[in-house]
C-alpha positions in Angstrom: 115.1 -108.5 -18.5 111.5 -108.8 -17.4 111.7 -111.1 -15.0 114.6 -108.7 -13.4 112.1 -105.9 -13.7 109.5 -107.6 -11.9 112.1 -108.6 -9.2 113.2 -105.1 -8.6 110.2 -102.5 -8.6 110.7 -98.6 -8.5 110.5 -97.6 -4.8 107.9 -95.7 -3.9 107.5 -91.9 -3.2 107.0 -92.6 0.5 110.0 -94.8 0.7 112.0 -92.3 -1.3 111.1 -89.5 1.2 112.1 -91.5 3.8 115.8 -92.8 2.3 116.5 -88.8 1.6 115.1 -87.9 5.5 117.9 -90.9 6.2 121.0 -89.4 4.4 120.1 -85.9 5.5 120.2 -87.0 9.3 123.0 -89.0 8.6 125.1 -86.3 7.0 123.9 -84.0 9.9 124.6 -86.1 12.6 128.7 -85.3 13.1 127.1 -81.5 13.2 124.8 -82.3 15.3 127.5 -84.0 18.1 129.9 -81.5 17.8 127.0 -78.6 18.5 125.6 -80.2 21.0 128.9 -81.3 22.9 129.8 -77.5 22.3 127.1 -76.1 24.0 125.9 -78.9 26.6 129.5 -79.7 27.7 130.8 -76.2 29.3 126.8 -75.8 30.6 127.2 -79.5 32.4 130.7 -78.6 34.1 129.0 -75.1 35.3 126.4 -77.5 36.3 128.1 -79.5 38.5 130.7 -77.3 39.8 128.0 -75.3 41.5 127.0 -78.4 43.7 130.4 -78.6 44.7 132.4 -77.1 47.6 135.0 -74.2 47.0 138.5 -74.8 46.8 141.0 -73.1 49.3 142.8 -71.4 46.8 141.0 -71.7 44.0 139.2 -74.2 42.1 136.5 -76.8 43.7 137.0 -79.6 46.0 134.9 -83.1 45.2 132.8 -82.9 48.1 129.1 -82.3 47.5 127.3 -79.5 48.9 124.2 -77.1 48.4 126.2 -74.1 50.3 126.6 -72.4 46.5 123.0 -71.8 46.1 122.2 -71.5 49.5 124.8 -68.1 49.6 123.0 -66.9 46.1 120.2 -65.3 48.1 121.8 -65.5 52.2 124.6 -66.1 54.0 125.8 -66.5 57.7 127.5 -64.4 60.0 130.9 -64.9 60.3 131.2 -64.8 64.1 127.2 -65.6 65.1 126.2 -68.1 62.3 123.0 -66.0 62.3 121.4 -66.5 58.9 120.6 -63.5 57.3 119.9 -62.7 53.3 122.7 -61.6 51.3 122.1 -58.0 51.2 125.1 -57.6 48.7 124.1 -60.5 46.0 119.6 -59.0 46.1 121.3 -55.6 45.6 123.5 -56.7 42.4 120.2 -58.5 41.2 117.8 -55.8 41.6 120.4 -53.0 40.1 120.6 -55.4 37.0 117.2 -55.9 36.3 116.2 -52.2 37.0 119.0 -50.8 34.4 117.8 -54.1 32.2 114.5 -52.7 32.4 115.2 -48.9 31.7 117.6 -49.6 29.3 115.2 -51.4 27.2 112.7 -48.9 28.0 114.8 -46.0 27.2 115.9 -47.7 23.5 112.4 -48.4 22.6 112.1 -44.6 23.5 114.5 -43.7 21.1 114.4 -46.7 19.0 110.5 -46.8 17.7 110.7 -43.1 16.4 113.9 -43.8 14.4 112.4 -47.2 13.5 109.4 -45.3 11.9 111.8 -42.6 10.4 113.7 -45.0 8.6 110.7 -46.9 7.0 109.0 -43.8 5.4 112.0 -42.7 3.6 112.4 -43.1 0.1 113.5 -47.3 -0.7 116.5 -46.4 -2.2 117.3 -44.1 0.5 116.9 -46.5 3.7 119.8 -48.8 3.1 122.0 -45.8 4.0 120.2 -45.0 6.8 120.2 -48.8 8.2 124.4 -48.1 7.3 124.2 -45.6 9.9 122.6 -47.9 12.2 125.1 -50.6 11.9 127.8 -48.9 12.0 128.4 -48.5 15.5 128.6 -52.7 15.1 131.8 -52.1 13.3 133.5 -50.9 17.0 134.8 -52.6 19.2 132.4 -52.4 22.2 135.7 -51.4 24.7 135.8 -48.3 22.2 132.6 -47.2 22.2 132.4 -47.8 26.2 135.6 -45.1 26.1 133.9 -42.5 23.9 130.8 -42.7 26.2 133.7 -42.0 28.8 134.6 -38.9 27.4 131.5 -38.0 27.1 130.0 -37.9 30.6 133.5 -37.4 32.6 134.5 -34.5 34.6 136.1 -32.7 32.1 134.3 -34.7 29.3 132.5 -32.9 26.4 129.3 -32.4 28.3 130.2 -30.7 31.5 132.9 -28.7 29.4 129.9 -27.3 26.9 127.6 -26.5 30.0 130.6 -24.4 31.8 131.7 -23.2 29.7 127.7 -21.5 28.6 127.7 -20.8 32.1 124.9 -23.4 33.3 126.6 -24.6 35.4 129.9 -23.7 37.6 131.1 -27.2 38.6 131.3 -31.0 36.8 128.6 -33.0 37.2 129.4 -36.3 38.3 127.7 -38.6 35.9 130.6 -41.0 35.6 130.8 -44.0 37.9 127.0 -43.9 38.4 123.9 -45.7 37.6 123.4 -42.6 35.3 126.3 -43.9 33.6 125.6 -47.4 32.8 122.1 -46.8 32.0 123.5 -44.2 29.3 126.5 -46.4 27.5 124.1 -49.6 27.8 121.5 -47.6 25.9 123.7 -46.9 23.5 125.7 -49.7 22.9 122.2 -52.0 22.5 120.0 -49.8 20.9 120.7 -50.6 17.3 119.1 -54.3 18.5 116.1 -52.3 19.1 115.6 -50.4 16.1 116.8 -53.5 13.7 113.8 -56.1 14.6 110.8 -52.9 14.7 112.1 -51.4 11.5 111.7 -54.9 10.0 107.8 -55.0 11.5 107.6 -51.8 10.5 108.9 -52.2 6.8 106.1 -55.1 6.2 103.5 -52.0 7.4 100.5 -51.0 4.9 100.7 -47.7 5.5 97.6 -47.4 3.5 96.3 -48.3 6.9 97.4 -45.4 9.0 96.2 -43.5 5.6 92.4 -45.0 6.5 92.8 -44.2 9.8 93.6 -40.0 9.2 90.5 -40.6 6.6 88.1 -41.7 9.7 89.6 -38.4 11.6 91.6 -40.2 13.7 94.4 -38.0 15.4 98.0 -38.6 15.3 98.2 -40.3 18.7 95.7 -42.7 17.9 96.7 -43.8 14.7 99.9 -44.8 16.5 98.0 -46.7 19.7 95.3 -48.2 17.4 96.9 -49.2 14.3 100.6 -48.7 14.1 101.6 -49.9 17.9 99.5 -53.4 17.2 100.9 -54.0 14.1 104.5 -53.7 14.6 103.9 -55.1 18.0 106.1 -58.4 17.4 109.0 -56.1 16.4 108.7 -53.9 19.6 108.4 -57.4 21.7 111.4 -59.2 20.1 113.8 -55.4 20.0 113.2 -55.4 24.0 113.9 -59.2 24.8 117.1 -58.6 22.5 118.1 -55.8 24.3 116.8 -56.6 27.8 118.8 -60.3 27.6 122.5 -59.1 26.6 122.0 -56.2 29.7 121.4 -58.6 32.4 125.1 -60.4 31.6 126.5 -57.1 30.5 130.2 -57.0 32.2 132.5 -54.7 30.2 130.2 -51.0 30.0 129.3 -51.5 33.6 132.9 -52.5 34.9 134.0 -49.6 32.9 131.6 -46.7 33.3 130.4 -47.9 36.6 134.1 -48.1 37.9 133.7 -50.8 40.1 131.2 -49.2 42.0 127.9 -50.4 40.1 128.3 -54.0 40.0 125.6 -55.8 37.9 125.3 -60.1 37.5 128.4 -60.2 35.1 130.9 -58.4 37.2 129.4 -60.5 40.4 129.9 -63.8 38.4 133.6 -62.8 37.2 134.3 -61.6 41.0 133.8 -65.1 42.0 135.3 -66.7 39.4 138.5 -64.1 39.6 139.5 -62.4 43.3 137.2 -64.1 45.5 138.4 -67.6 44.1 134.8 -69.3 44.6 133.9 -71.3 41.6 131.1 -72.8 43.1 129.1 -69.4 44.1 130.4 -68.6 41.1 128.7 -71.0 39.1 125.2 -70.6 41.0 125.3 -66.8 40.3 126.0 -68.1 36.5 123.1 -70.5 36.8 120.8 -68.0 38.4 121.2 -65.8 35.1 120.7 -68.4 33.5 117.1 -68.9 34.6 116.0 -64.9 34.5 117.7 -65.2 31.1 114.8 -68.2 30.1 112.2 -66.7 32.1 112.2 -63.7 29.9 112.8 -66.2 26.9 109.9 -68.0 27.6 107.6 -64.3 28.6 108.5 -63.7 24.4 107.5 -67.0 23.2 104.3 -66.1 25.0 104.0 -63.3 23.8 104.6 -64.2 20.0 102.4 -66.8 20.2 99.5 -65.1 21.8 99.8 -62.1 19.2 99.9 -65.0 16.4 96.4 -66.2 17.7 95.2 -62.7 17.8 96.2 -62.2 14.0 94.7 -65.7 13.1 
């Protein structure tokens, strides 16, 4: 027995560690493949589809070419071949980062006060409040695009109240406008604004903004100078979530903006649908893509930059 035991020592603790790091990457690995052949496979075909030339009815033809992401940003004229920009795709760009960027704007607007609302209740009264932030979740987002609908139509609930208190004699048109997607986007995404600051904001010391009213310090800056700083991750990843989703957004903007107010997901779906150009298609996809990291990459900046500031 002794002679076994000297044959066979215990393993060490390094070796241990790395026979269990082993078996967990082992055991992780068919995950692993099928995540990564999930997400990487449809992103290689959109990939190579855009360097690929339109089909005549449909589809793609195996033929290399750059025209795709050459008509992203200009295109020729039929009859001339002058090259010229492509008024049509800058417009549908700009129009979706300008409602991107007020839509954020206007949640965090409505979002940091309700945010702040929520974490000075009572504790056992702000799970019923966060109920009433998640419910609109529960909705199918075609639903909730509708009751916006009815809302802001001709003879919706608005422009019925104000005639009928004599402001005004005549609808308002507020559907099929800009007006009108900036409102249901704002609403559809603003519960992912007030989720991520209310969580910054429940972590607060208020004892803080208590210190700061002690050193006569008015209401405005307490917010600016202690409150604002604090919860300043929240604010950052709350507009990222809602500024992302807005860029692709396809369904409020088909449906309020009633084919009039085309933004990046109804372009891409154009493509891919009437038009029958998978290629363009696929650049315009691609193209969102990269706003879609650039912004990505502005929060990881961010974060890490207000990490160094707190370290």
């Amino acid at each position: 027995m002794s002679d076994m035991a000297l044959s066979d020592p215990a393993p060490s603790p390094e070796t241990r560690a790395r026979r269990e790091r082993r078996s967990r990457w082992l055991l992780l690995t068919p995950a692993l493949v099928i995540l990564s052949l999930a997400a990487s496979g449809p992103l290689l075909v959109v990939v190579i589809y855009s360097f690929l030339t339109p089909g005549d009815y449909g589809g793609v033809e195996w033929q290399f070419s750059l025209d795709p992401w050459f008509n992203v940003v200009a295109e020729r004229d039929f009859f001339t071949e002058e090259l010229k920009l492509a008024d049509a795709h800058l417009l549908v760009f700009w129009r979706s980062i300008k409602l991107s960027l007020m839509t954020a704007i206007l949640c965090l607007i409505v979002g940091f006060p309700t945010a702040y609302f929520i974490a000075t209740r009572p504790a056992h009264r702000r799970d019923m409040w966060m109920l009433l932030i998640m419910i609109p979740f529960w909705t199918n987002l075609l639903i909730r695009t509708f009751a916006i609908m009815e809302l802001i139509r001709n003879q919706g609930t608005i422009n019925t109240l104000l005639m009928a208190s004599g402001v005004i004699d005549e609808p308002i048109q507020m559907l099929y406008t800009e007006f009108s997607v900036l409102v249901g986007m704002t609403y559809v995404y603003l519960p992912l604004m007030i989720l991520p600051i209310y969580a910054s904001m429940e972590r607060l010391d208020f004892n803080l903004v208590e210190a700061g009213y002690d050193l006569y310090a008015t209401r405005l800056q307490v917010l600016r100078r202690i409150i604002f700083p604090l919860v300043k991750p929240g604010v950052v990843a709350g507009s990222i979530l809602v500024f992302v989703p807005c860029l692709g957004a396809y369904v409020t903007p088909r449906v309020l903006g009633g084919g009039k107010q085309l933004m990046l997901g109804n372009l891409i779906e154009l493509q891919f649908g009437q038009l029958r150009n998978w290629p363009l298609g696929a650049a315009l996809a691609l193209t969102l893509l990269a706003v879609v990291m650039v912004a990505l990459v502005f929060y990881v900046r961010a974060i890490g930059r207000e990490g160094e500031h707190n370290a």
